[in-house]
C-alpha positions as CSV (number, residue, x, y, z in Angstrom):
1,X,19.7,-68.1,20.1
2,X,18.4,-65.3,17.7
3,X,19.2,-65.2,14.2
4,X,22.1,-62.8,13.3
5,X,21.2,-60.7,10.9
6,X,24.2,-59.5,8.4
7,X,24.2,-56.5,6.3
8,X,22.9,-56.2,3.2
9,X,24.9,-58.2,0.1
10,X,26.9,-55.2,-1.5
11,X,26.8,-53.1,1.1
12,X,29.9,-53.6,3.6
13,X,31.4,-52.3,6.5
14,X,34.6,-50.1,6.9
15,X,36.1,-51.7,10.0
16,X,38.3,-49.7,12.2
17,X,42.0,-51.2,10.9
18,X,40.0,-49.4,7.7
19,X,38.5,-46.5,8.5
20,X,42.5,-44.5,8.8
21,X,42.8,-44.9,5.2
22,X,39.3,-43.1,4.8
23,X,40.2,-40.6,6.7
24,X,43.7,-39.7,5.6
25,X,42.4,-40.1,1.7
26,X,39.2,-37.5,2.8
27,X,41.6,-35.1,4.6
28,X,43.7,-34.9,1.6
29,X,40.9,-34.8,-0.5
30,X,38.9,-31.8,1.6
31,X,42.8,-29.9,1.5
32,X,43.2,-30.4,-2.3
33,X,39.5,-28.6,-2.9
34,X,40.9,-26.0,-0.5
35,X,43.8,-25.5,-2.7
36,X,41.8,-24.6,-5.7
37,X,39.4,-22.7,-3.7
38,X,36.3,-25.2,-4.6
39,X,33.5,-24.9,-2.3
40,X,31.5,-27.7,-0.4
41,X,27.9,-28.3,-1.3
42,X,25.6,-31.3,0.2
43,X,22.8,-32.7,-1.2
44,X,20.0,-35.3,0.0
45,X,20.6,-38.8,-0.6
46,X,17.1,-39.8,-1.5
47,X,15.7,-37.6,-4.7
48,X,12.6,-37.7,-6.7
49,X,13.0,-40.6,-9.5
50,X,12.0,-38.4,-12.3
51,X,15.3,-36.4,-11.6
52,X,17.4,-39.5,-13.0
53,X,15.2,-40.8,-15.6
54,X,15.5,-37.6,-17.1
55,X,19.1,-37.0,-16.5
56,X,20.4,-40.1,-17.3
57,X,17.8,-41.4,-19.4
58,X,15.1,-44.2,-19.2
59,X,16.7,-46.7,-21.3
60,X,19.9,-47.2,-19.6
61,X,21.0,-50.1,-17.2
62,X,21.2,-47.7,-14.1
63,X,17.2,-46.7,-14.6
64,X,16.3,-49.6,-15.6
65,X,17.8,-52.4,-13.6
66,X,20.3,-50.9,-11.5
67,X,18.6,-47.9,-9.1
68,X,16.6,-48.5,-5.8
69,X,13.6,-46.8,-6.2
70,X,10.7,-47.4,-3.9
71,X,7.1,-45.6,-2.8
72,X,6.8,-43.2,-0.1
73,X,3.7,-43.1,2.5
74,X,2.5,-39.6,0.0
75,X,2.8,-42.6,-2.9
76,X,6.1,-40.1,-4.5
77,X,8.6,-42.3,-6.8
78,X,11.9,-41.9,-4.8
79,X,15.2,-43.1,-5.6
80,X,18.2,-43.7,-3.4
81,X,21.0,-41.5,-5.7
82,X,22.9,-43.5,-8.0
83,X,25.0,-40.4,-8.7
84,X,26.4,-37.3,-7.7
85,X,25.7,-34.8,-10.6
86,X,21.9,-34.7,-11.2
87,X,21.3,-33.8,-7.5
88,X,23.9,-31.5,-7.8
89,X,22.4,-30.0,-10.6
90,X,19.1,-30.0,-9.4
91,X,20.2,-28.4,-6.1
92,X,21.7,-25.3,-8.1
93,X,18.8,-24.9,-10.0
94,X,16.6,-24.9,-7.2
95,X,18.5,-22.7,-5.1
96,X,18.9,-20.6,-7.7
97,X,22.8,-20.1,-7.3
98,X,23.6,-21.1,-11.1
99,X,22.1,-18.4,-13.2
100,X,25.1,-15.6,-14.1
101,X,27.5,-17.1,-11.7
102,X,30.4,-19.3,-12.1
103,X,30.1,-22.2,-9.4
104,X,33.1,-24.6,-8.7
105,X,31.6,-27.2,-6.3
106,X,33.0,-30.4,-4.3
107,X,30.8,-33.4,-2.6
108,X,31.7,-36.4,-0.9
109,X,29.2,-39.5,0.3
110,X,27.5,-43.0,-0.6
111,X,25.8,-43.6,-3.8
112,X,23.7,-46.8,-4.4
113,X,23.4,-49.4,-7.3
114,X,21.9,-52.3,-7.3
115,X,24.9,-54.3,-9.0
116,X,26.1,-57.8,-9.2
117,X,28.5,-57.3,-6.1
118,X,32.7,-57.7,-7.2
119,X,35.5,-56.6,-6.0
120,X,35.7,-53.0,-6.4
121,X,32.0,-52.7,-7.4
122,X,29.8,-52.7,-4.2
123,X,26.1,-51.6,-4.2
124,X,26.6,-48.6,-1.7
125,X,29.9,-46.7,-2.6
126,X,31.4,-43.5,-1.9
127,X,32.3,-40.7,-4.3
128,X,34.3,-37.3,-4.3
129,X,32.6,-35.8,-7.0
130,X,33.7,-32.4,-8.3
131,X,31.2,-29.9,-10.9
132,X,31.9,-26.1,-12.4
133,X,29.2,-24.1,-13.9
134,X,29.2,-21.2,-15.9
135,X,32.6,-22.1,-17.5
136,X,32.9,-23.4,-20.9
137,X,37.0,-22.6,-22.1
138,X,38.7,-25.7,-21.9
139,X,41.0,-23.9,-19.4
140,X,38.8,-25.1,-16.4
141,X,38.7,-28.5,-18.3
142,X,43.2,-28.7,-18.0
143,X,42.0,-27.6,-14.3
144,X,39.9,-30.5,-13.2
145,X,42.3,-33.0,-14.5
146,X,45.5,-31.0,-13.3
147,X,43.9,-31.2,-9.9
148,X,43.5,-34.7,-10.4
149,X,46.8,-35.6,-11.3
150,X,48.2,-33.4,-7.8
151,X,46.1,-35.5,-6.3
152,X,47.9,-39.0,-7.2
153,X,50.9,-37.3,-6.2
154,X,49.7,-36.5,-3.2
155,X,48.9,-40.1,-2.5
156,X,51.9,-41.4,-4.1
157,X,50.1,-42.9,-6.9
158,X,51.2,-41.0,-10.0
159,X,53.0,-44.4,-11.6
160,X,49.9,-46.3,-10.8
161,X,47.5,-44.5,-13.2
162,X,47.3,-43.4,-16.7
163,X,45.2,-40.4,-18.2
164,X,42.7,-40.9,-21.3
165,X,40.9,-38.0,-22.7
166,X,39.4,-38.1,-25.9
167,X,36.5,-35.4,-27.8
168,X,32.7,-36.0,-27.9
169,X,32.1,-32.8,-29.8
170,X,28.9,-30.5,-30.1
171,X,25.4,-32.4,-29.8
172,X,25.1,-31.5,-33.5
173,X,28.7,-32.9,-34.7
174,X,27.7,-35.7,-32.8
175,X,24.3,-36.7,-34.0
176,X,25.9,-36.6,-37.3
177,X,28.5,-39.4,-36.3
178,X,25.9,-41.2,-34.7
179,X,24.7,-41.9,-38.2
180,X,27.5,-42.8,-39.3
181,X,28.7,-45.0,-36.7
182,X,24.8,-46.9,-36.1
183,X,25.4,-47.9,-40.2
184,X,28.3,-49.6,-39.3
185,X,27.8,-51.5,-36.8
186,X,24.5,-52.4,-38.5
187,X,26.4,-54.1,-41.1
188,X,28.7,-55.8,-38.5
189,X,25.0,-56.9,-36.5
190,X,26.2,-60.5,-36.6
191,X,29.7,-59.5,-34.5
192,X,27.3,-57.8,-31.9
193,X,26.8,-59.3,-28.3
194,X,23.2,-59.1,-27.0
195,X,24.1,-56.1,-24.6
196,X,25.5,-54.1,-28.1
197,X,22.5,-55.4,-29.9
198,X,20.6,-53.8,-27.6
199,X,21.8,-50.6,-27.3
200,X,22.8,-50.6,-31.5
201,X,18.7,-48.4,-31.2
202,X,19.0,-46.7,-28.1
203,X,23.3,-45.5,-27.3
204,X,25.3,-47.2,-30.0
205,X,28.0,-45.1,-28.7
206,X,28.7,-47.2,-25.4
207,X,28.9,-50.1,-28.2
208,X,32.5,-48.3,-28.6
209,X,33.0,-48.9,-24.5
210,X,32.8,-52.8,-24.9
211,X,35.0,-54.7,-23.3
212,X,34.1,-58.1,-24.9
213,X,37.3,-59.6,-26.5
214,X,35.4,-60.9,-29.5
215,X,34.5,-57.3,-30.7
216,X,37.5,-55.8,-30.0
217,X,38.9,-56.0,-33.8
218,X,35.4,-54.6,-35.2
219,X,35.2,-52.1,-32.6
220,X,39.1,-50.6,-33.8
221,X,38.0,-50.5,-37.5
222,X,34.7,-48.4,-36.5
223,X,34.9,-44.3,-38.1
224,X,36.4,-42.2,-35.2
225,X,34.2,-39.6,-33.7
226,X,37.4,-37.1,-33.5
227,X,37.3,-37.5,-37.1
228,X,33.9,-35.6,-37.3
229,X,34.2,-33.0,-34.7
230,X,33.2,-29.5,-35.9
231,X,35.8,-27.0,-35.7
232,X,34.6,-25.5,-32.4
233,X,35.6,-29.2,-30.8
234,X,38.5,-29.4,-32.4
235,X,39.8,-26.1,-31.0
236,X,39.1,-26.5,-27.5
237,X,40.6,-30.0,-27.3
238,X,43.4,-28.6,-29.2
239,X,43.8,-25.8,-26.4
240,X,43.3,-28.4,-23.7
241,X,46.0,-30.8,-25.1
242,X,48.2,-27.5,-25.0
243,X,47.4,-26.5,-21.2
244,X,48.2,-30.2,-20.2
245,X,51.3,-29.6,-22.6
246,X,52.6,-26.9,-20.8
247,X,52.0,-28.5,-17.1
248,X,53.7,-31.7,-18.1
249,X,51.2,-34.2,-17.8
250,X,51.1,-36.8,-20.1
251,X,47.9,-38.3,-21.5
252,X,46.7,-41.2,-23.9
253,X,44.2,-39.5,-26.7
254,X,41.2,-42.3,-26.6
255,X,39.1,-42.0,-29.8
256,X,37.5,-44.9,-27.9
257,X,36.3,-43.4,-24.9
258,X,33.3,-42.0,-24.8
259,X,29.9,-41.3,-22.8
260,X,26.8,-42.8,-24.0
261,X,24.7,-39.9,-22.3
262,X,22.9,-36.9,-25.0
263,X,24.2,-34.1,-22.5
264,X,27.9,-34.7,-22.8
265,X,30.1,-32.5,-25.1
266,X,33.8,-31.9,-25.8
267,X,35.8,-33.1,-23.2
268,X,35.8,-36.6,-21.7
269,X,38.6,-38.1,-19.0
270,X,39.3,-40.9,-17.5
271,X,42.1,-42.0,-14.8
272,X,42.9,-45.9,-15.6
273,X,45.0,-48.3,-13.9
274,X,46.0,-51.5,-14.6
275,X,46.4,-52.7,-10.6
276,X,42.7,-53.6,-10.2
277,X,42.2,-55.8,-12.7
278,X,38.2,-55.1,-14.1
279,X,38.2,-52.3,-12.5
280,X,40.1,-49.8,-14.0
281,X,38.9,-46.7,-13.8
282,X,39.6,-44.8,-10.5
283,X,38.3,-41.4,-11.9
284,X,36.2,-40.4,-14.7
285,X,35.1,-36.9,-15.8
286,X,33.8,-34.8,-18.8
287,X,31.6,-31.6,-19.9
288,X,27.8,-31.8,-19.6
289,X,26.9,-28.6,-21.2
290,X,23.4,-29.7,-21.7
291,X,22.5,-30.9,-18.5
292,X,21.1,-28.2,-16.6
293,X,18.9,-27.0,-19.4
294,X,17.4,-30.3,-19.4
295,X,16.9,-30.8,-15.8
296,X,14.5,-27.3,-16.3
297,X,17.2,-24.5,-15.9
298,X,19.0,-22.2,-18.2
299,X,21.4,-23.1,-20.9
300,X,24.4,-23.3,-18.6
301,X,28.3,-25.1,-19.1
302,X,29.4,-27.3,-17.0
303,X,31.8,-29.9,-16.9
304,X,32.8,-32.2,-13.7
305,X,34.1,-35.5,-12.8
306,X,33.7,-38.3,-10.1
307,X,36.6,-40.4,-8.2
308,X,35.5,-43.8,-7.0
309,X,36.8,-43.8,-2.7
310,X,36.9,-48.2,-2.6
311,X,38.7,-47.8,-5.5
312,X,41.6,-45.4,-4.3
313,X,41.5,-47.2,-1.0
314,X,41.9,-50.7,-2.8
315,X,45.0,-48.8,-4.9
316,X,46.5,-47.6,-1.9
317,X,46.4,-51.2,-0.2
318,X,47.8,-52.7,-3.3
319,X,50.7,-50.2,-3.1
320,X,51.7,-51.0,-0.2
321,X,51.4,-47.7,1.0
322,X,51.7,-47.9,4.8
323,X,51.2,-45.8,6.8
324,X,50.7,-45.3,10.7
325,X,47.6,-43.1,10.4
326,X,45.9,-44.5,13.3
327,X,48.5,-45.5,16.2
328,X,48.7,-42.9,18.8
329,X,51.9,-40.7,19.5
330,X,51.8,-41.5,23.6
331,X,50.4,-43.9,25.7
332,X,49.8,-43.1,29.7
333,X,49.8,-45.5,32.3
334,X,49.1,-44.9,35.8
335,X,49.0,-47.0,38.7
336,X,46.9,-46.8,41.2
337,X,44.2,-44.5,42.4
338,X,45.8,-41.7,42.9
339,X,48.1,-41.8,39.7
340,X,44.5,-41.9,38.1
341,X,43.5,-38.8,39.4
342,X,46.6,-36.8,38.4
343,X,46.9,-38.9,35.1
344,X,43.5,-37.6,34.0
345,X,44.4,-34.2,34.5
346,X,48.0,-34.8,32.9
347,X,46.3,-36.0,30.5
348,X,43.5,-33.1,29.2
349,X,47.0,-30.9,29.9
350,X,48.8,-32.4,27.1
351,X,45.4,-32.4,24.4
352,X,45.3,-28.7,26.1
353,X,48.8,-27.6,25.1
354,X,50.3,-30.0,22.9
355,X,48.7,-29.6,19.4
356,X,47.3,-32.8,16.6
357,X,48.7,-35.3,19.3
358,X,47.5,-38.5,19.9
359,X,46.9,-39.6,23.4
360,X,45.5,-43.4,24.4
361,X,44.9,-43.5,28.2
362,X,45.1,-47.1,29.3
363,X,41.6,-47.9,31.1
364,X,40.6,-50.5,33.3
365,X,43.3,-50.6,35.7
366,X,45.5,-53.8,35.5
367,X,49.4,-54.5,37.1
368,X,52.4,-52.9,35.3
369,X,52.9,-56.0,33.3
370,X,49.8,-56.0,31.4
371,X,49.7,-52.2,31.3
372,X,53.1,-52.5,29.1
373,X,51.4,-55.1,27.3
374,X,48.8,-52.9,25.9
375,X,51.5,-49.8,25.0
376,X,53.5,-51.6,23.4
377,X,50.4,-53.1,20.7
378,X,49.2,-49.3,20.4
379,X,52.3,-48.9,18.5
380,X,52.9,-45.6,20.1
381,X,56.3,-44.4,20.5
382,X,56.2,-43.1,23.8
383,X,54.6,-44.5,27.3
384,X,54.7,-42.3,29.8
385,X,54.1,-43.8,33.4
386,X,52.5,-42.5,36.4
387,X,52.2,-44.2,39.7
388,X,53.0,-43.3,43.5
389,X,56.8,-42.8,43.3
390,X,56.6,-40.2,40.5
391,X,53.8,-38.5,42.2
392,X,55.6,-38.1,45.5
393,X,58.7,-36.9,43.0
394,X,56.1,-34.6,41.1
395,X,57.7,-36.6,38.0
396,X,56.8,-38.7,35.1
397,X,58.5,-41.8,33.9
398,X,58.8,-41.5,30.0
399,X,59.3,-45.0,28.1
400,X,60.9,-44.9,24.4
401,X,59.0,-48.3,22.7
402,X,59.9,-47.9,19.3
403,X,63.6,-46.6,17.7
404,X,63.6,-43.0,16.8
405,X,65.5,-42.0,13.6
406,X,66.5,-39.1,16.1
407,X,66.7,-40.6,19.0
408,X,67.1,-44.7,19.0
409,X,69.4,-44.5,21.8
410,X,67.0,-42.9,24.5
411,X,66.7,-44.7,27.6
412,X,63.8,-44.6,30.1
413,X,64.0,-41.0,32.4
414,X,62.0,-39.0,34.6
415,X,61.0,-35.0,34.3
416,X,58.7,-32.7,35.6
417,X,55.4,-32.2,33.8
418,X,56.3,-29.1,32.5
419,X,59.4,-30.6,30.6
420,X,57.3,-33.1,29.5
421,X,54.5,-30.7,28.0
422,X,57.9,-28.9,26.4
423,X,59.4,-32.9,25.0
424,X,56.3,-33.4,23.4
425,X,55.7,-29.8,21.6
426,X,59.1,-30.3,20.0
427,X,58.2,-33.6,18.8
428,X,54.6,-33.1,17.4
């Protein structure tokens, strides 16, 4: 016997009891970008490698240790994308449709890491990310994370996550803290794991983002960063805490919450919950004003955020959110060759006339028995049967499986096609 061969470690499957969740969380998703009139863009998922080293920086974990980067035939350095916002970036640039326009864009599909494998952290993952350019009020700031919180709402998660935002400043107001902050934690070297050690020279602002208990205490009694913004910062997230304000959604300022990259400014979010143990964050956003000027284009604002799919999926499940996303509304069976014929036909009828119904023809022949069998595990509510006696008739049989809230006292009947067609419209 061959060897199987199983997919690659971090990289899993979405098996069909799965994939309804998927697609009720993307159809929400694609109708909440409708509702704020935010345009679809897609994007390669192999780009050249120098597009992240230079967005993200060489001397970070995801360049250095996490991204699969290989050769090409031509000898090019590509890299499977780690994120969403660099290509997205780079697209606009190179399309040209970023320069004196204001862009709100949407994008949905696998990213790659090369990560130690947990749950909730897998090496391919999937990603709604959302970026506006051209904007740089903190009014489309309140947007993004206004949208967000519709979203859990939508879902029914609003209780199961909390909001963070905190203030990176300018690049200037921050280079200045930076200063500040590296000569304290020099002094406090000793209380430093080797990971902070490390990036003490290179980002000593993800220091701030540890989650080792043992630093915790030093990490609190570090200067603040919102206590050094210039007055600019200090406006806009003044104005943003006022927008959120006035729509009622309440928010956790986290002077500890930060990102480690040179392009962010102002505005950072995150959506945390404490249902998924490690994994916390479901969504995470900011400004990156100085992104596309360093990626070769024009000094342009932007600000975005990106919403982890496993994760929301995982949340849902832990919810306990059920729901019959996949089980179809009718189920025919037909017995015998000639109630196969007609059945066919009935069938493409009611898809034809009956609108988002669900119809699961029962193939393979098979008596009555096991027929029923098969209906009643689809779960749908209604079987409608089809055999010699209803033919002659020019009936159907219609089966209740399940209780009805509005009807749990219908029995089995026959009608004519037509009335059938007319049943079914006033219960889609």
């Amino acid at each position: 016997m061959a060897e199987k061969i199983q997919s690659i470690r971090g990289m899993n499957d979405v098996l069909p009891d799965e994939t309804p969740y998927w697609q009720w969380v993307e159809e929400k998703l694609r109708q909440l970008m409708a509702a704020y009139h935010y345009d679809e863009i897609r994007f390669p998922i192999v780009e050249k490698t120098a597009l992240f080293k230079r967005s993200i920086g060489e001397v970070t974990d995801i360049v250095e240790k996490e991204m699969y980067t290989f050769d090409d035939r031509n000898g090019d350095s590509l890299t499977l994308r780690p994120e969403g916002t660099a290509a997205c970036v780079r697209a606009g640039i190179q399309n040209g449709i970023l320069v004196n326009q204001q862009q709100r864009l949407w994008y949905m599909g696998p990213m790659f890491r090369h990560e130690r494998p947990q749950k909730g952290r897998y090496r391919q993952f999937y990603q709604l990310g959302v970026e506006v350019f051209g904007l740089n009020g903190p009014d489309i700031d309140a947007e993004l994370i206004i949208m967000t919180a519709r979203f859990w709402k939508i879902l029914g998660l609003e209780k199961s996550v909390n909001l963070q935002i905190n203030s990176l400043g300018t690049s200037e107001s921050r280079a200045g803290y930076k200063t500040i902050l590296s000569n304290y934690l020099q002094a406090n070297k000793d209380l430093l794991d080797e990971d902070s050690q490390r990036r003490l020279e290179s980002n000593p602002l993800r220091i701030l983002d540890s989650k080792n208990p043992k630093m915790q205490e030093m990490i609190e009694q570090a200067p603040r960063l919102m206590d050094h913004l210039d007055e600019e910062s200090q406006q806009h997230f003044t104005r943003l805490c006022a927008y959120l304000d006035a729509v009622g959604i309440a928010y956790e300022i986290n002077t500890r919450l930060v990102r480690g990259l040179d392009y962010y400014s102002k505005t950072v979010f995150e959506w945390v919950t404490d249902k998924l143990g490690a994994q916390g964050t479901v969504c995470a956003g900011g400004r990156y004003d100085g992104l596309v000027k360093q990626l070769g284009g024009r000094e342009i604002p932007a600000v975005g955020f990106a919403m982890g799919l496993e994760r929301l999926i995982e949340l849902l499940e832990k919810e306990e959110i059920k729901k019959h996303l996949k089980h179809p509304h009718i189920v025919m069976l037909m017995m015998g060759e000639r109630a196969q014929n007609a059945g066919f036909a009935l069938t493409e009828q009611i898809r034809n006339e009956v609108r988002n119904i669900r119809v699961y023809t029962i193939c393979g022949a098979g008596s009555f028995k096991s027929q029923m069998k098969k209906a009643d595990k689809s779960q749908a509510k209604i079987a409608i049967i089809l055999g010699d006696d209803e033919l002659d008739n020019d009936v159907v049989t219609i089966k209740y499986l399940r209780a009805d809230k509005d009807n749990d006292t219908a029995q089995q009947q026959q009608i004519t096609q037509q009335q059938l067609i007319e049943l079914l419209n006033k219960l889609s």
